[in-house]
Phi, psi and omega in degrees: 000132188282136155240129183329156157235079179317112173269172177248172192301334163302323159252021147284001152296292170291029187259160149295203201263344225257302194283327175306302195279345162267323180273011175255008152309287146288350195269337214265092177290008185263345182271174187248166157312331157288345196277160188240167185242173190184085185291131178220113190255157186221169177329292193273008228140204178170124220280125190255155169228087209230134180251130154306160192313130159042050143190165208240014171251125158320148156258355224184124177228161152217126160272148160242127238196117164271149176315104173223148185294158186305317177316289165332277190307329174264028157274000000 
């Protein structure tokens, strides 16, 4: 049985798209080996997708939320 290895958020912000994606790779226990990732980075974060083998709906979503003030979010 895999046990998570929990980073804290900063430094998955700093990882590449290369390293974000092996470390959800090891980290994430419900994928599987066939399964694909999908990085979507946004304003504020960033959005994860994790797929089963040949299909095109996610099983699976993660948000990463970079620190940002409350002011930001009501423009």
């Amino acid at each position: 049985m895999r046990e998570p290895k929990i980073k804290p958020i900063k430094e998955i912000f700093k990882m590449s798209k290369k390293e974000l994606i092996e470390y959800l790779k090891q980290s994430e226990i419900s994928m599987r080996p066939t399964d694909s990732i999908k990085v979507i980075p946004f304003q504020h974060g960033t959005k994860i997708l994790f797929y089963h083998k040949n299909k095109t709906k996610p099983y699976k979503t993660r948000v990463y939320l970079s620190k940002i003030e409350e002011i930001d979010l009501l423009r």
